[in-house]
N, C-alpha and C positions, 0 to 999 in steps of 0.2 A: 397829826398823822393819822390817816385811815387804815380802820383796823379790819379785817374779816366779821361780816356782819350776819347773821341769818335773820330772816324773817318767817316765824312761825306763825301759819293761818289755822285755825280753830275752823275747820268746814264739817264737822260729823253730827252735828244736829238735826232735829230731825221739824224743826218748825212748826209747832202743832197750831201756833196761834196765828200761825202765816195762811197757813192752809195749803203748804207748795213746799217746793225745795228751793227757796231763797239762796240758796248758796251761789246758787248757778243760773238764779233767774235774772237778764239783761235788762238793766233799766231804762238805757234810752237805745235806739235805732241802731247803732254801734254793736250793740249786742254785747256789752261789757256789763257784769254784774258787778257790785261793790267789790267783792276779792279782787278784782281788775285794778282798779282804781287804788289799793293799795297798795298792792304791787307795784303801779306808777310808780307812785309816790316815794314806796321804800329805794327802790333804784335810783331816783333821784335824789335821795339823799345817801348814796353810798353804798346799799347795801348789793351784795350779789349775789344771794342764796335763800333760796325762797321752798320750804317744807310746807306742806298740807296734809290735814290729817282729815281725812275722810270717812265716809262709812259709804258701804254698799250699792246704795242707790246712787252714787252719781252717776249720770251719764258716760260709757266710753267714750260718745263723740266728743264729751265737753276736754276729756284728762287729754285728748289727742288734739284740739284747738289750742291749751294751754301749753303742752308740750312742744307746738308749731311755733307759739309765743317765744315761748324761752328760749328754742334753737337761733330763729331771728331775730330777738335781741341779748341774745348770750350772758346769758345768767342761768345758774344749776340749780335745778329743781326738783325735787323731791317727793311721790306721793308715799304716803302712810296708813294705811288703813285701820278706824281704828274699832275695834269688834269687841266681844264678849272675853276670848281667849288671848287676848295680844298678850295679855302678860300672866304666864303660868299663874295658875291656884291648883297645886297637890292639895286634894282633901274636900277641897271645896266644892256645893254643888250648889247653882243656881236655876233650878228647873223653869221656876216662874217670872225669871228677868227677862223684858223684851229687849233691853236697848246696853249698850255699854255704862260704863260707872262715871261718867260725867269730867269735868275738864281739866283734872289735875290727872285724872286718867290718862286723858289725851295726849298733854303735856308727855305722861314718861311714854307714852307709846313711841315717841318722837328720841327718847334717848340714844339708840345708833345713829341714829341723823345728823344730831348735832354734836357737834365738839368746839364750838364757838361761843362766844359772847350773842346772845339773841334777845328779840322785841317775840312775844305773843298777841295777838290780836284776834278779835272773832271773826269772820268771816262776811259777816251781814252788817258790820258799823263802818260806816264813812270816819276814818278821825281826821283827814285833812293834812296837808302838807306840813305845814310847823310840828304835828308830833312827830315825825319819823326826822325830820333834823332834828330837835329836842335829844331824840332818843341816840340818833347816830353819836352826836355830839357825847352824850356821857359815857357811850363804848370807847369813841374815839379817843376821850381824854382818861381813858382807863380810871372812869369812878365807878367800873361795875366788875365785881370780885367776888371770890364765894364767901365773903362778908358783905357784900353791899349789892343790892341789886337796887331797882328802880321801877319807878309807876309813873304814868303822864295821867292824870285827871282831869275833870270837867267840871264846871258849872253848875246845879245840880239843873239850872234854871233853861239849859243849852240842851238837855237829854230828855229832857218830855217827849211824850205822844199828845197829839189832838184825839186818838182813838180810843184810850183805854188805859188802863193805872201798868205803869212799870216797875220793874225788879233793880234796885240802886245798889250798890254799899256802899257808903256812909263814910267819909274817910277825919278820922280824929288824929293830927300831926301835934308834934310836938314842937319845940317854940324855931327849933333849926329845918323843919321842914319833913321831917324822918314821922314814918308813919307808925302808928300806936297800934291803932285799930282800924277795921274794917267791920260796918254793920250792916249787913244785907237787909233793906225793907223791901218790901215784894208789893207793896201799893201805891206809891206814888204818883201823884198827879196833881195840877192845878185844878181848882177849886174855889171860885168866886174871888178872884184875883191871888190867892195864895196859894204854895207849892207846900202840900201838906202828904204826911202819910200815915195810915191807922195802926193803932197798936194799944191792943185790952182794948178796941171800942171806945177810942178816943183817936180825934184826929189832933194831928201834932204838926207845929208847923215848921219850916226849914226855912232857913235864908238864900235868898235865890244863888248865892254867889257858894254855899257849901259845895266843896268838892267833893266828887263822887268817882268811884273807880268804875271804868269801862272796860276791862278787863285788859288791857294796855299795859303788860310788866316788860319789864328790862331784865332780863334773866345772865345770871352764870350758870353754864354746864353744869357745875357744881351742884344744882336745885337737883340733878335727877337723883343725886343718893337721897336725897331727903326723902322725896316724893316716892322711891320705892319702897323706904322703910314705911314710910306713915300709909300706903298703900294698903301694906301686909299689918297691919295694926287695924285699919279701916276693916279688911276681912273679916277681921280674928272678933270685931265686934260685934257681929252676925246682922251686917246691914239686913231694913227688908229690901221686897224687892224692887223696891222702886227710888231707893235711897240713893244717893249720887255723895259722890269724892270728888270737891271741889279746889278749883287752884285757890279763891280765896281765904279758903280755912288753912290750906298748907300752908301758905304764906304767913298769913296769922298765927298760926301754929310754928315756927320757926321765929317770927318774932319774939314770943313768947318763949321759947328756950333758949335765948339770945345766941341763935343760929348766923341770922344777919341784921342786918338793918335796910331801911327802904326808903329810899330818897323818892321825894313826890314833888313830880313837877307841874303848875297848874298851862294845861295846853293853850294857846291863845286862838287854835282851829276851831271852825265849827263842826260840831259832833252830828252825824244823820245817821239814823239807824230804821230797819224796817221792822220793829216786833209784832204790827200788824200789817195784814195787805191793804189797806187802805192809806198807809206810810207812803206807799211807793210811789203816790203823787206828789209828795213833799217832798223825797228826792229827788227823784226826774226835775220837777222845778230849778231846784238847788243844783244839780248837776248843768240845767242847762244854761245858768245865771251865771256858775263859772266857766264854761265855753267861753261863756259872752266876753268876760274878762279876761280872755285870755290865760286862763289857769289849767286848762286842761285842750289838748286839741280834739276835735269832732270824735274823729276814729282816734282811739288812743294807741295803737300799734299800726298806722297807718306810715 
């Protein structure tokens, strides 16, 4: 039985290693950027409510194309800006912060919006059709509660760049599938045939097949209480100012108070993402390969 589904997009970044606003930059002729394309995809798997959380610099023409979207194929959509102030701090001042507190931030800025069972996703990763049926699937068979939410994972071998070392964590399950930990490495790359990453000035190697979170959870409503306490806790530790409040610590951080548990499912999609501008040719490719296949049509809103 289907259930009300939302799908949260992660668009408030600010892409420094892109050189651009990827959020909204269209990959092929169609003029659909990856947030498009997962869009598709969530709709095709059920879902009918689509949140973005943004920051400032987007385009109005772009929120007003997407809005033209959602009227013609009907589905409620949601923008949310997400800024310095979204969520009050009496007391607190941060004079020398440029940019908001990173994406568990994001997340609770998103808490009127939703009152559903919800997928989060970034904004700039292709996950491909199998994770959002994955994902509809364990909303629809109500295995996601505010004891139990969910993660679809990758390969670690599927998420490389050709251009330059990536930011992973690390996912250590336990023997039924339920995730331990999350370990963020910020270096990863192949390297004379092996998928290694540095740590103390040693490179360390990974199995290609290690699953890695793409930041692809299956969330309950429920997460927003957590994320606002651990929020004002995050405060209270006098971040500097360039410190970020992350969804994968939260989540980590609720495992560890046995808040919930996290079922981790490994995706069988292939995963494309643009951490660099020089990426965006290994998409376009990849995007036009499935054209070919008949997996996606020319214009996707055509």
């Amino acid at each position: 039985m289907s259930s009300k589904k939302t799908l949260l997009i992660l668009a408030g970044g600010l892409g420094s290693r892109y050189k651009g606003l990827k959020q909204v930059d269209g990959i092929l002729e169609n003029g659909s950027p990856i947030l498009e394309y997962s869009i598709y995809d969530a709709l095709e798997a059920g879902f009918s409510k689509v949140v973005i959380i943004v920051n400032t610099l987007i385009p109005q023409s772009y929120i007003e194309r997407l809005n033209a979207i959602s009227q013609a194929r009907n589905f409620e959509l949601h923008w949310v800006y997400q800024e310095m102030n979204s969520i009050p701090l009496q007391g607190f001042d941060y004079p020398e912060r440029e940019k908001p507190w990173g994406t568990a931030h994001a997340v609770l800025c998103a808490k009127y919006a939703i009152q559903e069972p919800f997928i989060m996703i970034n904004a700039d990763d292709f996950y491909g059709k199998e994770a959002y049926l994955l994902a509809a699937n364990e909303i629809d068979h109500h295995h996601i509660s505010d004891s139990e939410f969910g993660m679809i994972a990758y390969p670690v071998s599927t998420t490389l760049s050709g251009h330059g070392t990536v930011a992973r964590g690390i996912c250590t399950l336990d023997a039924e599938n339920y995730l331990i930990r999350v370990e963020e490495q910020t270096s990863i790359q192949k390297l004379n045939g092996s998928i290694i990453y540095t740590e103390n000035g040693q490179n360390i190697k990974l199995d290609p097949d290690t699953l890695v979170s793409m930041n692809f959870f299956i969330f309950n409503p429920h997460i927003f209480c957590s994320l606002e306490a651990y929020f004002y806790d995050f405060i209270e530790s006098d971040p500097t100012s360039k410190q970020e409040f992350y969804i994968p610590s939260a989540v980590q951080r609720m495992i560890d108070e046995n808040k919930v548990k996290v079922k981790v499912k490994a995706s069988p999609s292939q995963w494309m993402g643009v951490t660099y501008a020089d990426d965006k040719k290994s998409i376009k490719d990849f995007l036009i390969s499935e054209i070919k296949n008949n997996r996606y049509p020319e214009d996707l809103w055509s």
